[in-house]
Structures are given as C-alpha cells and as structure tokens.
C-alpha positions, 0 to 999 in steps of 0.5 A: 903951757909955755910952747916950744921954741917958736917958728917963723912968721908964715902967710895968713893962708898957711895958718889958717890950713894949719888950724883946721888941721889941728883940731883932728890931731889927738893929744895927750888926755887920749891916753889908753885907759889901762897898762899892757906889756909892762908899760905905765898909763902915761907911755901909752899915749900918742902914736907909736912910732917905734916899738921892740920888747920892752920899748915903745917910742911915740910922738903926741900932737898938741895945740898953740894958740898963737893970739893974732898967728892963729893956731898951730898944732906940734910934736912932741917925741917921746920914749919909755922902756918897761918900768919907767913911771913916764916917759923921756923926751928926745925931740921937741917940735915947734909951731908952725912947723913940719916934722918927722922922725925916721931910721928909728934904731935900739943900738945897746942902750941907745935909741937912734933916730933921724930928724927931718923939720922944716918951716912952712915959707921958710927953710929946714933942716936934718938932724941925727942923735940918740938917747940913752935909755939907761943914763936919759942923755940926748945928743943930735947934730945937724947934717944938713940945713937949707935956709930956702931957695938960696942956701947960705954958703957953709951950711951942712949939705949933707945928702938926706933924701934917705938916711941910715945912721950907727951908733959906736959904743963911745956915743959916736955916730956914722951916717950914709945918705942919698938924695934923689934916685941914686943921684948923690951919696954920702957917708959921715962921721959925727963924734960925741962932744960935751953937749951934743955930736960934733960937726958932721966928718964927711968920709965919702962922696959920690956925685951923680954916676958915681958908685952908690953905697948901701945904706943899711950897711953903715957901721961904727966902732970904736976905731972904724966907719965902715959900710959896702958899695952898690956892688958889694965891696966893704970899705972901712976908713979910720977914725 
C-alpha cells in the first residue's frame, strides 16, 4: 500500500511517541461483522464522526512503516449513504501528521466539513469543502495556513479558532471564523472553480473589540453571504 502524500521530517522523539501511539489505533480489518440501517459491511468500519438517517461519515486510522522515519499512524476520511456498496473518500491524511475534521453538515446533497491538519515541528493549516453524495465530487479550499513561528507573508489568515461553514446550491461556500475568546472574527466567500473552491472573499473583519458575529448564523445563496452580529443584527453582502 502506497501512503499518503508524505510529511515533514520530524525529531526522532516525536516518531518514537508517534509509533506507540500507533499500535492502539484500530484499522480497517475491525469492521462490524454484520450490515444494520441499511449500510454495507464496508461503511461500518472506523470511528463514526457524523451520523443522520441514511449517512454515517467516519474516519480509519491505519499504520506507515517509514524504514529509518519509524512508524506513523494516518487517517483516512470517508462517507457512505444507505445503498452505496463502499464507501467515498473526502480527506486523505498523511504520516507524521495531526488531523481532524469539524462542523461536519448534510446541506441538500452535499457534505460539508472543515479540516484542520498540522506537521509535528512543522506548520498547519484549514481547509473547508464539501462532497457531493449523489455526483462523489469533492472540492476544498485553504483558509488559513501558518508555515511555523514566522508565517509567510501572503498566506491565508483567515481566523480558524472555531469555524462554520454553508453551502449554496451552486457549490459556493460561506464561512464565519473567531480566533481566541471572542479576540477576531471573520466572514468569507469561497466560489466553486473547476477542480476546487476559489481563494477564499473576505467579506468582514472584526479586530479585537470589534463587534463579534454568530456563527451558526452563516448563510449563502445563489445571490447572497449572509449571517447576524453578536447583538443580533442580520447582514447580508452580495456576491
């Protein structure tokens, strides 16, 4: 089995946690032995991370032997819908390397989520994106990326600390962020290009003592971005 794209170098310390650690995580053989709520064998393996009627999306740790690196255990992210005879991928993880996927959304026929990784000694980064359930497309973007204690200049900053994402019915995707306690907010746009999402539209900002916004207010349509404040006024800017 070839891995993942491959990470960074890290200390000898580091692989050595990283190899006990992953001999405890199960892999894909601990799949349940018989098929319930109309989903195959192979949809019931790993960790369920998302579940609604009809769609369970979950995440399978597996094991890379990395010669003189060590050993390194990665996810891999899956979704599967009643009927389907395996499972779809929607995030592929890499050695040596921490993830973990978050606001996790059944919007129509897409699946929404937001993807936070980072490199052990080295930097990390946010993505958000969506698969959809009937067509398998996966599309994601980068919103933030820190390269380490001295982030290149023209990197996405997006403020990730917690995120919400929406989804529009033309594959366009909205975002509201805060990083820190109520510290920075931000609201973006993300069109729907050929093979991914655009470069994220930053559509509001809210620097330290500004007026925060509520998240799970976020919303998109096909001709607006729009969410409310802290104190509950609704905002709405064109596409």
């Amino acid at each position: 089995m070839h891995p993942p794209r491959f990470g960074r170098i890290v200390s000898a310390a580091a692989v050595a946690i990283l190899a006990s650690a992953a001999l405890l995580f199960p892999t894909l053989a601990g799949a349940v032995a018989a098929p319930r709520h109309g989903f195959s064998h192979a949809c019931l393996a790993g960790r369920t991370v998302f579940h609604v009627p009809g769609v369970r999306a979950f995440v399978v740790v597996r094991r890379y032997a990395g010669g003189q690196a060590g050993v390194s255990s990665y996810k891999t992210f899956y979704v599967c819908r009643n009927g389907w005879h395996r499972p779809r991928v929607f995030q592929r993880g890499s050695p040596w390397t921490v993830e973990g996927v978050s606001d996790i959304r059944l919007i129509g026929n897409r699946l929404g989520f937001v993807l936070n990784a980072f490199g052990l000694g080295a930097g990390g980064g946010t993505e958000v994106g969506w698969i959809d359930l009937v067509s398998h497309r996966v599309q994601k973007a980068v919103i933030a990326e820190d390269e380490g204690p001295e982030p290149e200049i023209g990197l996405p900053q997006f403020p990730v600390g917690s995120v919400r994402c929406a989804i529009a019915q033309d594959g366009a995707m909205a975002v509201a962020g805060r990083y820190g306690n109520k510290v920075e907010w931000g609201v973006a746009e993300l069109p729907e290009l050929a093979r991914s999402l655009g470069k994220p539209r930053v559509l509001y900002t809210a620097p330290e003592g500004g007026e925060g916004i509520d998240l799970d207010s976020i919303a998109i349509d096909n001709t607006a971005v729009s969410w409310s404040t802290a104190h509950g006024q609704r905002v709405s800017v064109a596409r």
